[in-house]
N, C-alpha and C positions, 0 to 999 in steps of 0.2 A: 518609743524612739528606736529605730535599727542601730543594731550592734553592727562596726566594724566587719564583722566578718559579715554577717547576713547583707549589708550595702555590697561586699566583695562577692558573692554568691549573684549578688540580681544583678550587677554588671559582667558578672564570667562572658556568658555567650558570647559578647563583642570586644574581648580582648583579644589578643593578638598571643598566640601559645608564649611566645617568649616573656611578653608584658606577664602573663598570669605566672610564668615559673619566678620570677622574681620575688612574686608576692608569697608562693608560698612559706617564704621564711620568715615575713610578716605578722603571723596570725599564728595561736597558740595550738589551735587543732587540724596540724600538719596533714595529717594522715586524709583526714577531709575533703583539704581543699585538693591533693594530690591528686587525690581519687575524680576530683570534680574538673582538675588540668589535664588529666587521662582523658577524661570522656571528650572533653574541648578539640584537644589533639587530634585523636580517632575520627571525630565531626570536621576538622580542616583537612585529615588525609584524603576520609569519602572524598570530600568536594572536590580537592586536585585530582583524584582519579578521576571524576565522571567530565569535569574538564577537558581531560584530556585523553576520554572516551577508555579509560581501563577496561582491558583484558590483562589476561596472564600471558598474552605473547602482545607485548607490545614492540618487539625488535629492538629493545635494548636486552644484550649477549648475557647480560650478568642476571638477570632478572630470571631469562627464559628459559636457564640454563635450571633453575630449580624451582621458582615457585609454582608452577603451572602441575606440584607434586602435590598431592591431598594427601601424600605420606611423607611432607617433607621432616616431621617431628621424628619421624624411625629413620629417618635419614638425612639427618642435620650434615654428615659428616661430608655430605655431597658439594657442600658448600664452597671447600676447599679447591673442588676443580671447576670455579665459576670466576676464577679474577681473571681480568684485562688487565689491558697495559702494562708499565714497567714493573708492576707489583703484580704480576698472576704467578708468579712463583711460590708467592708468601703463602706456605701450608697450614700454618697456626699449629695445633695439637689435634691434627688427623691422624697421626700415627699413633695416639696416645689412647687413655681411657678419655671417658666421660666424669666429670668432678660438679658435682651438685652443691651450689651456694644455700644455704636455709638459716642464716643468719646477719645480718644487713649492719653488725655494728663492727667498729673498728677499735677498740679500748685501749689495746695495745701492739704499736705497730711492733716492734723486738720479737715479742712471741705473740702472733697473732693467733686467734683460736680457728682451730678446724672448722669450717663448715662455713667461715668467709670467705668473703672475696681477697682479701688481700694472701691469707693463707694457700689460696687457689694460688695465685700468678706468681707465687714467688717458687714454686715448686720446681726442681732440677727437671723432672723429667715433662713430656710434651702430654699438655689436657687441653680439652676440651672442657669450656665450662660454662655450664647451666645454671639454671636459680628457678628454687623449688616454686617461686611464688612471685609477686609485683612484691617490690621494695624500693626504697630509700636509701641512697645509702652515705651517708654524707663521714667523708674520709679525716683521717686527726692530722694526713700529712699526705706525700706523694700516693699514689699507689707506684711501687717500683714493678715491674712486669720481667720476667727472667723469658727468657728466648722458648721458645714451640707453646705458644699459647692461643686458646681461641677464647675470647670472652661472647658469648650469643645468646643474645636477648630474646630471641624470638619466643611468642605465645606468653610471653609475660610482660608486664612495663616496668623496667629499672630503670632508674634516674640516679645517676652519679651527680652528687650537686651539694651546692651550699658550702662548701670544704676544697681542701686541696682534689685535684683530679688525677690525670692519668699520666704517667711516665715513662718513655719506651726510652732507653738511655746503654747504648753500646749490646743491643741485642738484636737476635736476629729472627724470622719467622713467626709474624704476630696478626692475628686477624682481632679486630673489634665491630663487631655487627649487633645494628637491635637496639643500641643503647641512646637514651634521652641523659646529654652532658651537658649541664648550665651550672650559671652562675657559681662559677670556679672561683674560689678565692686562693691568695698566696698562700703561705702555710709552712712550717720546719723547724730549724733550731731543735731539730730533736736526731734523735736515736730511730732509724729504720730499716729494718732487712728485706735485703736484694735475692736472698738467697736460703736456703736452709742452712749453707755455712756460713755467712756470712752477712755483718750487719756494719752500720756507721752513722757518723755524724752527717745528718743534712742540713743545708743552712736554707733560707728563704725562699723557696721556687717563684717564679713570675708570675702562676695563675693560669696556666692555660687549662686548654678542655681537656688536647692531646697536645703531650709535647713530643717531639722525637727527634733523640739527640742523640748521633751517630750511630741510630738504628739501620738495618738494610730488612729487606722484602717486609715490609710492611702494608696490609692494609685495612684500609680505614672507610666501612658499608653503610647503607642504611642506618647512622646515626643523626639525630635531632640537635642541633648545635646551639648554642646562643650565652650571649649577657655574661661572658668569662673575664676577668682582671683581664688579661693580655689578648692572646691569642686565640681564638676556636681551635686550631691547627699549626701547629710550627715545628718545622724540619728542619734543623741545623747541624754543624759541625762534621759534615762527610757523611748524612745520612741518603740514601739511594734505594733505588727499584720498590720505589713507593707509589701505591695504587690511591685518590681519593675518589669515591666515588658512591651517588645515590643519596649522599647527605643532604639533609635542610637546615641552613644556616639561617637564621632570622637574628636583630635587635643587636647589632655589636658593631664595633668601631672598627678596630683592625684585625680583618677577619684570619688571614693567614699568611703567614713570613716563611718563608721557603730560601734558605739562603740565611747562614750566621753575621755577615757582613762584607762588604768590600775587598779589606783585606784579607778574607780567610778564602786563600784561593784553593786549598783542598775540595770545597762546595763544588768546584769546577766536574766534576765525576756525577754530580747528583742529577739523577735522571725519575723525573714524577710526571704522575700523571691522574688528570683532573678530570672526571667527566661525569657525565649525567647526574650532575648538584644544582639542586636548585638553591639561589641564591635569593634570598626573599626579603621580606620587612627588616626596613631601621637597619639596614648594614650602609659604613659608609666609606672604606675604601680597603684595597688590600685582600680580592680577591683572584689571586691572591699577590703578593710580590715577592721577587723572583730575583735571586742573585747567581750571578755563574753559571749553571748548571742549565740543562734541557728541558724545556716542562711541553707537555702536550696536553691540554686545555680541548677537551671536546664536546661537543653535545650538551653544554650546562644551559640551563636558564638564569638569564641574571633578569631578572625583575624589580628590582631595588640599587642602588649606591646614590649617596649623595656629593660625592667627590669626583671617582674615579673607579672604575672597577679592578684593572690587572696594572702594575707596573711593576718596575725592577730597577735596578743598578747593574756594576761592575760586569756588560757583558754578556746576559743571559742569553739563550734563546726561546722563542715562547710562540710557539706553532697551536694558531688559533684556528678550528676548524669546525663548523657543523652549530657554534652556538648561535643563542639567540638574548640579543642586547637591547633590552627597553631602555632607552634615558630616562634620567626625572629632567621634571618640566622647568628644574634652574639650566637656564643658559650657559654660564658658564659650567656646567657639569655633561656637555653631550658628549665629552671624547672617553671614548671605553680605556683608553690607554695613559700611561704617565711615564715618563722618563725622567729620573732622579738622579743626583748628586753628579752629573755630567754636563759642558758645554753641549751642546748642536752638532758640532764638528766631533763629536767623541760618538753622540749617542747614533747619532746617522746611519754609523756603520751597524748598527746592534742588529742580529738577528729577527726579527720579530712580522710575523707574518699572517696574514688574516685571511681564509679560506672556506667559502658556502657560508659565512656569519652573517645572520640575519640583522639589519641594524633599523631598529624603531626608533620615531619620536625623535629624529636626528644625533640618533647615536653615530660614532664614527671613530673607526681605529686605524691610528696612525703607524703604515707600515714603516719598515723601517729595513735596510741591509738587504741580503739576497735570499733566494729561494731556500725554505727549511730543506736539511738535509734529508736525503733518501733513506740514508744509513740508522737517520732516527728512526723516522716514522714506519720501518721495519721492525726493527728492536721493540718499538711501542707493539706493536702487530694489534692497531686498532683504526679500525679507516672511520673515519668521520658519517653517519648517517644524514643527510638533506637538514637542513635545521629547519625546516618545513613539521619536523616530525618531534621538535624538541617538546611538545608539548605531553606527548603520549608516552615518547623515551623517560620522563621526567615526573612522571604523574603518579610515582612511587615512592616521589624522592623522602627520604628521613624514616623515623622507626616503621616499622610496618605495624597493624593489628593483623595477627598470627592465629589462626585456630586451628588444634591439630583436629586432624582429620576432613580438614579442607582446603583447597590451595590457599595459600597466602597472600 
């Protein structure tokens, strides 16, 4: 009679990466099945690249700016001068050393030990930081991240998962690239340091993948997203010049809240920008939505929602350009757009405008108010490419497999 795991093994191939990262928490011999959800990964990136005919110059900016280097591993630090949009400022720890992770557990957040992760990011001064090996690493509570940090995944597979995740909270200049984030649970009620001086009481986090709460130059690459308590991505409390972008989001409900609420009109300054993410399986609205603030939405593939893709509250503006929008085939789910907690007569006026988007399968986005500002889409300094081409832009999207001494 097949054992549980061996029935898990003979259905791997035709799950869906998000469906199998769930399960790895399921089954006693972790290490295994990880190894066996790597390989699955690797086999859905090939395929979306030959889809969408990969090369290393596919004319997305971020990509061509460094992978097309077979020395991009002696020269990781390149990476820094490759962001768009409102987040191309975020340096992360280029200025800094190089900090080599080669221990994957978390025992104690107060004093954590050298050679983790969390001991990496809480560090005063600005790193760069590597991992000697593929790990696991599943967190006892937040990871708290202290400002000039690059966490980069590349040529290895790290999966932050199972446990609390990631938290950028009142810092500034933070790159995360490379990294496979799921199934994020809540997590706290303890004791955890922000800092080498500095430690406190944390009470309950919400569960996201990445939280980021009143962080500024932030961004957020080629990561694999899915199946988190809350949010994959959430920006709140006056966080700004936020880049998202090249991620693969699969298997989650409410995928990204950008904006702390109605009332917290400080958001009003928050200026993000979304692009070249593929938005894929089992997502079902809330990509992302959008309070106050500016958001420039470009070149993404949405290939999945069973709701609604993008809405917002309290006044947003959400300058849609160059994407491309499959509907699913329920009826009442073709309109890519939603406007929330507002009469007709309030939301009418809201900024929101839709520009070279591709609309399938009777998808359709409901403009709304006047022409997006100039004065943005300069600021963003990122022009929308034909969404004719979102296929090839996009054909990258989530962790990369990395081998040094080959382009990426």
């Amino acid at each position: 009679m097949a054992t549980p795991l061996s029935l898990f093994l003979l259905f791997l191939p035709f799950l869906a990466p998000s469906s199998i990262f769930s399960a790895t928490f399921l089954v006693q011999d972790t290490e295994q099945v990880v190894q066996q959800v790597s390989e699955s990964i690797r086999n859905a990136t090939i395929a979306r690249r030959n889809l969408g005919f990969f090369s290393c110059k596919t004319g997305n900016p971020i990509d061509d700016c460094w992978r097309c280097d077979p020395n991009w591993a002696k020269n990781r630090k390149r990476l820094a001068d490759c962001a768009i949009g409102f987040g191309k400022r975020a340096i992360g720890g280029r200025n800094g050393r190089y900090y080599v992770v080669t221990d994957p557990s978390d025992s104690d957040p107060v004093n954590p030990r050298p050679g983790t992760l969390r001991h990496a990011v809480i560090q005063d001064r600005p790193l760069w930081i590597v991992f000697a090996r593929d790990m696991v690493i599943k967190l006892k509570v937040e990871l708290l991240m202290n400002s000039f940090k690059t966490i980069d995944g590349r040529g290895v597979n790290v999966h932050i998962a199972g446990g609390p995740c990631i938290t950028i909270q009142y810092v500034t200049n933070i790159i995360i690239h490379g990294i496979n984030i799921h199934d994020c649970k809540r997590g706290g009620n303890l004791y955890v340091r922000d800092s080498p001086r500095h430690y406190g009481w944390r009470t309950i986090s919400d569960g996201d993948g990445v939280s980021i709460f009143g962080g500024s130059h932030i961004w957020v690459d080629h990561c694999s997203l899915s199946n988190c308590n809350d949010g994959l991505i959430d920006a709140i409390h006056g966080s700004t010049a936020i880049t998202i972008s090249n991620n693969y989001m699969t298997h989650h409900n409410k995928v990204m809240l950008l904006g702390h609420s109605d009332t917290y009109t400080q958001d009003k300054n928050m200026q993000i920008t979304i692009a070249f993410n593929h938005f894929g399986e089992g997502l079902v609205q809330r990509m992302p939505r959008c309070r106050h603030g500016y958001f420039h939405v470009v070149n993404n593939d949405y290939t999945h929602w069973k709701m609604y893709a993008i809405d917002g509250s309290a006044n947003p503006t959400i300058n849609s350009q160059g994407n491309r929008f499959l509907a699913p085939d329920n009826k009442n789910s073709k309109e890519v757009t939603k406007h929330e907690d507002a009469p007709r007569r309030r939301w009418k006026n809201w900024n929101w405008r839709s520009s070279g988007d591709l609309m399938l399968n009777g998808a359709f986005f409901r403009q709304t108010g006047t022409t997006a500002s100039s004065v943005y889409a300069k600021a963003s300094s990122l022009s929308a490419r034909p969404s004719s081409l979102v296929s090839s832009l996009t054909s990258g999207a989530g962790v990369l497999v990395c081998k040094k001494g080959r382009s990426c």
